[in-house]
Each structure stands twice: as structure tokens, then as C-alpha cells.
C-alpha positions as CSV (number, residue, x, y, z in Angstrom):
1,X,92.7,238.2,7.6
2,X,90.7,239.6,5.1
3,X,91.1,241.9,2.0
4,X,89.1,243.7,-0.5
5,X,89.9,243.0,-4.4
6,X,92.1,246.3,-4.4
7,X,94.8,244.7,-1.3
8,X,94.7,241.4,-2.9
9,X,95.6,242.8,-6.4
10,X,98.9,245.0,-4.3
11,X,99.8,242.1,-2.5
12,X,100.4,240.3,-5.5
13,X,102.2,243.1,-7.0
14,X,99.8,243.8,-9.6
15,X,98.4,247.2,-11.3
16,X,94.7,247.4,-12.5
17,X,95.7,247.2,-15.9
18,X,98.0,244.2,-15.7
19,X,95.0,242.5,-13.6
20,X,92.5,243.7,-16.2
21,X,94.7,242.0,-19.0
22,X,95.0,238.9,-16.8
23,X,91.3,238.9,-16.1
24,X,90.7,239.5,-20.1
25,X,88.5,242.8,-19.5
26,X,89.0,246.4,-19.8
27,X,90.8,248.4,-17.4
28,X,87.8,250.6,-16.6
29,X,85.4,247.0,-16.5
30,X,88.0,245.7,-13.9
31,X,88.0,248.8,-12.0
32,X,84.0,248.4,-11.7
33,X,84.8,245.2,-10.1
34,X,87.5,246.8,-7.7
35,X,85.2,249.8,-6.8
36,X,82.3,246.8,-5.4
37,X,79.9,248.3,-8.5
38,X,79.9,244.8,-10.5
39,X,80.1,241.7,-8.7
40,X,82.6,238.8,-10.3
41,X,80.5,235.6,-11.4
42,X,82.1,232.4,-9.4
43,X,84.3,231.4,-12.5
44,X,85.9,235.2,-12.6
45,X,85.9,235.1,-8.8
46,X,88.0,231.8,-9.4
47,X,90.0,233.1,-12.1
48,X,90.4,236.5,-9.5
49,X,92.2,234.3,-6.6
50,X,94.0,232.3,-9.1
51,X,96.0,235.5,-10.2
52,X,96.9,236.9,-6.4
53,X,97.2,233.9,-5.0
54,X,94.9,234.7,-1.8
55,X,92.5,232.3,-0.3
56,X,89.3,232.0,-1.9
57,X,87.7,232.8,1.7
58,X,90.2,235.6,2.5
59,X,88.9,238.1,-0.7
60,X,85.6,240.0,0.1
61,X,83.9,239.9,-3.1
62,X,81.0,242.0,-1.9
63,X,80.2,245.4,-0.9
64,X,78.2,244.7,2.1
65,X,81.2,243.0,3.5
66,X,83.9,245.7,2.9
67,X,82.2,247.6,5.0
68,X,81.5,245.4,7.8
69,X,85.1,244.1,8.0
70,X,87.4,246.8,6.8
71,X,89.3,249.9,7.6
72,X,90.8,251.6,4.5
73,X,93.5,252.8,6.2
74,X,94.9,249.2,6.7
75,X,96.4,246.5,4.0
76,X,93.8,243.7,5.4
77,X,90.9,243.3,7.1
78,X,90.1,241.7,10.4
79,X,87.2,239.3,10.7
């Protein structure tokens, strides 16, 4: 399975905001990052996976992939 930033953040029962104060941006940066227009550097990717406790390899961190692998009327992705 795979899932975008937005289904890892829900299945760790977070809301932007509390992600955004975990991640130690704004809300409206971290939303950015959810919405695939800012890409995280490796050590914010890291710090990302680290929060939802997801696989490193089971997050798609980039656009191109979201739409290759998902439907966004599903929780996860398939491969």
C-alpha cells in the first residue's frame, strides 16, 4: 500500500495544524507540502514518517507519483 502525505497524516490521527506544529512550520507551509506544491527535503521527509509512523517507502512524497498510484476516493493507494 501506498498513501499520499494527507492519508498518512489521518491514519495517524493527526490534523494539519497539529502536523504543522510537529513539523515546526506554518499551517498554510505544511498544507503546501500536503497539496504536492513544495516537496519535503530528506531530513523533513524523515522527520514526516517519524510523526505517522508509516514506512518511509509507503508515503508518496511526489506529485508525479500521486497520480500514477492513487485514487482519491480510497484511504491508500495500490502499487
Amino acid at each position: 500500500m501506498r498513501y499520499t502525505l494527507e492519508q498518512a497524516r489521518i491514519l495517524a490521527g493527526l490534523t494539519q495544524l497539529e502536523m504543522a506544529k510537529k513539523m515546526k512550520m506554518s499551517e498554510k507551509t505544511y498544507i503546501q507540502y500536503e497539496k504536492y506544491r513544495r516537496i519535503f527535503r530528506m531530513d523533513q521527509a524523515y522527520d514526516f514518517v517519524k510523526h505517522v509512523n508509516v514506512p518511509f517507502d509507503s508515503i508518496i512524497f511526489f506529485a508525479g507519483q500521486v497520480q500514477k498510484f492513487c485514487s482519491f476516493n480510497e484511504l491508500s493507494c495500490s502499487v
